[in-house]
PDB file as gemmi writes it, atoms N, CA and C in Angstrom:
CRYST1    1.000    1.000    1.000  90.00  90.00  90.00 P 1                      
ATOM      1  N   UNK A   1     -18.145  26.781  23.856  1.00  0.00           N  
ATOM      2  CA  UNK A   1     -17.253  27.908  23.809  1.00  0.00           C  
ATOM      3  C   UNK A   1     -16.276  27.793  24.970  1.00  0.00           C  
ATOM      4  N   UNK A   2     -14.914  28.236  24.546  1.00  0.00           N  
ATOM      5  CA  UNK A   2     -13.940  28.156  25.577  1.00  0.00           C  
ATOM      6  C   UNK A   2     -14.120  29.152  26.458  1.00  0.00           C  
ATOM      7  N   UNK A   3     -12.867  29.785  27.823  1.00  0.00           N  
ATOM      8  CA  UNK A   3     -12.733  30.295  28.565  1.00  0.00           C  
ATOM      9  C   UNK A   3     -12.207  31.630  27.552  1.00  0.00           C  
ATOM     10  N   UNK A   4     -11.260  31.432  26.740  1.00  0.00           N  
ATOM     11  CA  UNK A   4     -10.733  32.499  25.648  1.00  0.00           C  
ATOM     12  C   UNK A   4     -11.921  32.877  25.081  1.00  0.00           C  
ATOM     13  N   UNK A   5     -13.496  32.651  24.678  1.00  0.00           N  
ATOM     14  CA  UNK A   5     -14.034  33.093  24.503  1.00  0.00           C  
ATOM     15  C   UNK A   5     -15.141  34.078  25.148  1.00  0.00           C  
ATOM     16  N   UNK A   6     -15.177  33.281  26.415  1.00  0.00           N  
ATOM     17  CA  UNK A   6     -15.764  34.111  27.577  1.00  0.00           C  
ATOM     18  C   UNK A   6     -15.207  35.669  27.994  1.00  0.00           C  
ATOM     19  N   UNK A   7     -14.065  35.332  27.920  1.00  0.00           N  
ATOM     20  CA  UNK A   7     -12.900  36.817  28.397  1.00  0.00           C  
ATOM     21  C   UNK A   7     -12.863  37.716  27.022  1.00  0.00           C  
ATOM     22  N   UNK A   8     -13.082  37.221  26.011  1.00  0.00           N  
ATOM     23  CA  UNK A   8     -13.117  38.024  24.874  1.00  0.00           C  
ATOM     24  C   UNK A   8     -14.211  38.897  24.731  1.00  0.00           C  
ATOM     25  N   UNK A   9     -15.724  37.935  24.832  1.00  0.00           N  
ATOM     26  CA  UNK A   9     -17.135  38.927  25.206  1.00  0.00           C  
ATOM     27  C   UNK A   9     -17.015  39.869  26.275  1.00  0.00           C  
ATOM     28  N   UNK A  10     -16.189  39.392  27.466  1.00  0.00           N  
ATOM     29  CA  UNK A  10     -16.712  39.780  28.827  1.00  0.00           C  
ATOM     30  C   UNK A  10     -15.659  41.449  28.427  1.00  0.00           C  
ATOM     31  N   UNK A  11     -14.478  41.088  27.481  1.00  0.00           N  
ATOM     32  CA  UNK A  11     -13.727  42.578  27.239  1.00  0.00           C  
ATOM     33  C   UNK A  11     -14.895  43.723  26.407  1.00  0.00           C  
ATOM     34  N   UNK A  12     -15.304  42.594  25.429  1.00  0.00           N  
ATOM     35  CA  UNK A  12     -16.251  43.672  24.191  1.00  0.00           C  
ATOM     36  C   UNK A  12     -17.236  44.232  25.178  1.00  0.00           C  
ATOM     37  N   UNK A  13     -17.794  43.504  26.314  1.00  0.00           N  
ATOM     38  CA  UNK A  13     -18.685  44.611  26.899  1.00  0.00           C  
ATOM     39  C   UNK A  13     -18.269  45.462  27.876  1.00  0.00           C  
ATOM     40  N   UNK A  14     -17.100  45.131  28.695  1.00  0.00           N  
ATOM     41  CA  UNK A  14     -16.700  46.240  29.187  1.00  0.00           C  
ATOM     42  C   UNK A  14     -15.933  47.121  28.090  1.00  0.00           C  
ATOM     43  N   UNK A  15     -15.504  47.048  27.092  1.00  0.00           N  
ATOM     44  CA  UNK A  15     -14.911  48.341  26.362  1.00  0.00           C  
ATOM     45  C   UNK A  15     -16.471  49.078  25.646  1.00  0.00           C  
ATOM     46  N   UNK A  16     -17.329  48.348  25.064  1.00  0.00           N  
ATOM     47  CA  UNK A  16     -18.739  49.211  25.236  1.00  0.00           C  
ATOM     48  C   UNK A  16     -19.534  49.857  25.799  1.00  0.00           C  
ATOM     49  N   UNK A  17     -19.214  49.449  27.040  1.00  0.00           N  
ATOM     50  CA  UNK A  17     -19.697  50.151  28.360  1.00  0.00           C  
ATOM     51  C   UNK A  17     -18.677  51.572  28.503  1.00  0.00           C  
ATOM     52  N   UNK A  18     -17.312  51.236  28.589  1.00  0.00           N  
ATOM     53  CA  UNK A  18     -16.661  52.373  28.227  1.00  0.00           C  
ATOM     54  C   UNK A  18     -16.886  53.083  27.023  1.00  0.00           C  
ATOM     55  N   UNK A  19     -17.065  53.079  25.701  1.00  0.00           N  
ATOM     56  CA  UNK A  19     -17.149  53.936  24.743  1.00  0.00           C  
ATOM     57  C   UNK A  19     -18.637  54.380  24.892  1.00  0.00           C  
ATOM     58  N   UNK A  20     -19.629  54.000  25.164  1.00  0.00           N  
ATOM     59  CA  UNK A  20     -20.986  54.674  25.831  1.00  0.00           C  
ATOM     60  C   UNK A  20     -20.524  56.051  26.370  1.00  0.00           C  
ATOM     61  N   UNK A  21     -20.048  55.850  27.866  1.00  0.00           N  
ATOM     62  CA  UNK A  21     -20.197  56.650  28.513  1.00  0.00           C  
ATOM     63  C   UNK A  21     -18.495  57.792  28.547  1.00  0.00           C  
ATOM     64  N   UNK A  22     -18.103  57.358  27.484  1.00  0.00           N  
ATOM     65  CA  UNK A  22     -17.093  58.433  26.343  1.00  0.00           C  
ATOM     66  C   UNK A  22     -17.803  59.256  25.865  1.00  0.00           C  
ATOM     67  N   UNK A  23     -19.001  58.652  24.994  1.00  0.00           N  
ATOM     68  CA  UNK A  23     -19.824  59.186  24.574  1.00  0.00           C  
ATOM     69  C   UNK A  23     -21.057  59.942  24.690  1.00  0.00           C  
ATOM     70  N   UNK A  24     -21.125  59.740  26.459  1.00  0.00           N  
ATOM     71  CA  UNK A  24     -21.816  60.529  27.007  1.00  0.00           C  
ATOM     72  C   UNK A  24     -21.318  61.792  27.447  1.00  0.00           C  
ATOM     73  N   UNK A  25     -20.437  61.501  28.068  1.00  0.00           N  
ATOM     74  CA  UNK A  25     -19.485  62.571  28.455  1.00  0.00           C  
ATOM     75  C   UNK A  25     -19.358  63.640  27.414  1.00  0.00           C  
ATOM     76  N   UNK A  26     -18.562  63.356  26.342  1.00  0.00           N  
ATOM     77  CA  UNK A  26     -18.689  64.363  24.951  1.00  0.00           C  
ATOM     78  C   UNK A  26     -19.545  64.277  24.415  1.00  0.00           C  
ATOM     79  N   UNK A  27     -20.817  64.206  24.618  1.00  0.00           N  
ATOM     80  CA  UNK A  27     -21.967  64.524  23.863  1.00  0.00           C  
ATOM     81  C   UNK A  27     -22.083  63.883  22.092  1.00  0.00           C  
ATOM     82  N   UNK A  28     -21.333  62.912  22.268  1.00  0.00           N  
ATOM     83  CA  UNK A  28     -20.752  62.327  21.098  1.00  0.00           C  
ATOM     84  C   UNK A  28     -22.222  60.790  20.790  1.00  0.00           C  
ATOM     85  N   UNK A  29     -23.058  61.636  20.127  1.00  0.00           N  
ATOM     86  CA  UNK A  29     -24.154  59.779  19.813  1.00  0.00           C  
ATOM     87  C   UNK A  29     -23.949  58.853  19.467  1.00  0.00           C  
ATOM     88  N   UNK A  30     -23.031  59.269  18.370  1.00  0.00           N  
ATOM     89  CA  UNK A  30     -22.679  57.976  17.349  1.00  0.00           C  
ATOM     90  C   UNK A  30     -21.822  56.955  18.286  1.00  0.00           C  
ATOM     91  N   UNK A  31     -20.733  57.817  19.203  1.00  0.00           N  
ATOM     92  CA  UNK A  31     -20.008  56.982  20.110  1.00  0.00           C  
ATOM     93  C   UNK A  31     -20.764  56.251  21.123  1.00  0.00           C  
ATOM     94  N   UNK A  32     -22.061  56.835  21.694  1.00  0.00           N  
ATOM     95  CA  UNK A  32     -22.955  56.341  22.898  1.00  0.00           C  
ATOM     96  C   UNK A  32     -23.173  55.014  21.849  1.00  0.00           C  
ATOM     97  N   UNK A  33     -23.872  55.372  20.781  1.00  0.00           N  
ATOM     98  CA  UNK A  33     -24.480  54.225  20.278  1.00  0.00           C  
ATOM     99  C   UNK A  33     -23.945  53.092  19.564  1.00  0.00           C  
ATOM    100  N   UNK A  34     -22.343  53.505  19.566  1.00  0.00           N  
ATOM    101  CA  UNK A  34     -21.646  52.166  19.185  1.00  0.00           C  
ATOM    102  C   UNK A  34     -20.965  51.253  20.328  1.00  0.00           C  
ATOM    103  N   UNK A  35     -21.190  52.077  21.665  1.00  0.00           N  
ATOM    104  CA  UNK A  35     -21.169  51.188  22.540  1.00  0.00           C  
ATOM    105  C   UNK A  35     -22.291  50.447  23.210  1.00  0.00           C  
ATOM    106  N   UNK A  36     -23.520  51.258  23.232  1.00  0.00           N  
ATOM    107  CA  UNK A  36     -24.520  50.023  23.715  1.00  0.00           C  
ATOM    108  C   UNK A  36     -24.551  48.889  22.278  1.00  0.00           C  
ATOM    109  N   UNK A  37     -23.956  49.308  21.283  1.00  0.00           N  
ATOM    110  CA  UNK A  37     -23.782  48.205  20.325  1.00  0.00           C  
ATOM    111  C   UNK A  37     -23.137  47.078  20.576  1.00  0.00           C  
ATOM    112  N   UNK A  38     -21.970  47.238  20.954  1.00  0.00           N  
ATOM    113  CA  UNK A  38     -21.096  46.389  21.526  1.00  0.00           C  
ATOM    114  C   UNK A  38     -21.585  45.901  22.597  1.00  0.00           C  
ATOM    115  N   UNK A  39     -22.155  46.851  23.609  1.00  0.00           N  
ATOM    116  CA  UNK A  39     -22.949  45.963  24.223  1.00  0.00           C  
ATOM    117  C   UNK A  39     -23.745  44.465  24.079  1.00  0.00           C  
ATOM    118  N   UNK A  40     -24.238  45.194  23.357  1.00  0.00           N  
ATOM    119  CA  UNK A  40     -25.950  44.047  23.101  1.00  0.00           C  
ATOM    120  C   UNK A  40     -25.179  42.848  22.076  1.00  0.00           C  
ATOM    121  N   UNK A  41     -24.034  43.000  21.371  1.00  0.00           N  
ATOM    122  CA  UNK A  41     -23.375  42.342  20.794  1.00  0.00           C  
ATOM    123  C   UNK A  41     -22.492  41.111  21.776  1.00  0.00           C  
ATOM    124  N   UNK A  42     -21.814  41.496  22.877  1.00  0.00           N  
ATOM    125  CA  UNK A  42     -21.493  40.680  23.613  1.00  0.00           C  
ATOM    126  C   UNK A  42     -22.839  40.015  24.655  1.00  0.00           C  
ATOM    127  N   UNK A  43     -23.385  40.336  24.667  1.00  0.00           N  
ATOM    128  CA  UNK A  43     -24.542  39.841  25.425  1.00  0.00           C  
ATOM    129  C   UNK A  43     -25.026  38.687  24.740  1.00  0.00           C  
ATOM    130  N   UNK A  44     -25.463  38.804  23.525  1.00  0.00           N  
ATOM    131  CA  UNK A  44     -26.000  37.947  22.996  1.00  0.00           C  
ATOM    132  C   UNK A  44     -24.786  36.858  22.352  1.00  0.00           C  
ATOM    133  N   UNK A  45     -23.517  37.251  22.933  1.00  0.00           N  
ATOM    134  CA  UNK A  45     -22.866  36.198  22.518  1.00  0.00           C  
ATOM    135  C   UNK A  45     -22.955  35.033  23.535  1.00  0.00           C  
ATOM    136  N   UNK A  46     -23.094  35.940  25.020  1.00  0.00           N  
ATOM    137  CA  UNK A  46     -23.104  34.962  26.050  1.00  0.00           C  
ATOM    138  C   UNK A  46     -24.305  34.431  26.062  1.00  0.00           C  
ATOM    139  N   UNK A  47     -25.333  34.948  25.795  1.00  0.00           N  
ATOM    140  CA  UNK A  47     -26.414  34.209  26.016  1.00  0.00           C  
ATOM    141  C   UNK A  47     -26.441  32.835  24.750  1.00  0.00           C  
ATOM    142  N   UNK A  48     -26.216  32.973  23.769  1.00  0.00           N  
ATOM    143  CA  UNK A  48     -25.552  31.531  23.134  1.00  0.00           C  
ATOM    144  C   UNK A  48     -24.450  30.793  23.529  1.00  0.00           C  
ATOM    145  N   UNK A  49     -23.713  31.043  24.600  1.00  0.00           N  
ATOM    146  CA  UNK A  49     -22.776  30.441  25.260  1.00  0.00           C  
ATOM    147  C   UNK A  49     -23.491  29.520  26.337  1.00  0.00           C  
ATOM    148  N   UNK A  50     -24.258  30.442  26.954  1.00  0.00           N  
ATOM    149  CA  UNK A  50     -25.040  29.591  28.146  1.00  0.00           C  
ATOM    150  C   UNK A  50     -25.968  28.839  27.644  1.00  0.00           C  
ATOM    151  N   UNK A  51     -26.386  28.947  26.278  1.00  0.00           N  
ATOM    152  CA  UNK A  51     -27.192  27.841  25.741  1.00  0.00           C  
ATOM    153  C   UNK A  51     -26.508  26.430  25.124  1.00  0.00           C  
ATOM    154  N   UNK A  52     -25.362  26.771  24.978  1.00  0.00           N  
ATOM    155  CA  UNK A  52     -24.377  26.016  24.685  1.00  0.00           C  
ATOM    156  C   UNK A  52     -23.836  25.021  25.833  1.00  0.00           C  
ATOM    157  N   UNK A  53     -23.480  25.618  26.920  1.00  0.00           N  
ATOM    158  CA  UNK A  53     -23.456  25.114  28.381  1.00  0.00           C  
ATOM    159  C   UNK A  53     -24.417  24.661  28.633  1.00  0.00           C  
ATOM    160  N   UNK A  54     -26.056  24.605  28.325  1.00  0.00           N  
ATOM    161  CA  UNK A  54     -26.944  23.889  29.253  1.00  0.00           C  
ATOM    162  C   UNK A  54     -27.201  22.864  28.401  1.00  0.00           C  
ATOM    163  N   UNK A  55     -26.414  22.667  27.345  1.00  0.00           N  
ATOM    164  CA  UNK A  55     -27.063  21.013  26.294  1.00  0.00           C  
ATOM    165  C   UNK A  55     -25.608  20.003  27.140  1.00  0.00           C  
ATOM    166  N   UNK A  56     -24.621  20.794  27.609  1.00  0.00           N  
ATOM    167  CA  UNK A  56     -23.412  20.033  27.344  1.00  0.00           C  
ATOM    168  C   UNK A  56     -24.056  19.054  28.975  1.00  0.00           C  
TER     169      UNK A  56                                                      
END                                                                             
């Protein structure tokens, strides 16, 4: 995976991290929970990235 892909995850989890705590703020769940979505979604992108990095 490139550098364009790194900065792309590293955005999806900081904008999840932001819509979380949007969603905390307004008492809004569905919003909390589509950002720890995004969360756990960029996470596990990197963590196949760094598995990707440790064969290369």
């Amino acid at each position: 995976m490139g550098l364009d892909d790194k900065i792309k995850n590293a955005a999806e989890d900081i904008a999840g991290k932001a819509k979380e705590a949007f969603g905390k703020g307004t008492d809004n769940e569905r919003l909390e929970a589509e950002g720890q979505a995004d969360q756990s979604s960029a996470h596990v992108k990197k963590a196949g990235e760094n598995v990707k990095d440790a064969f290369k």
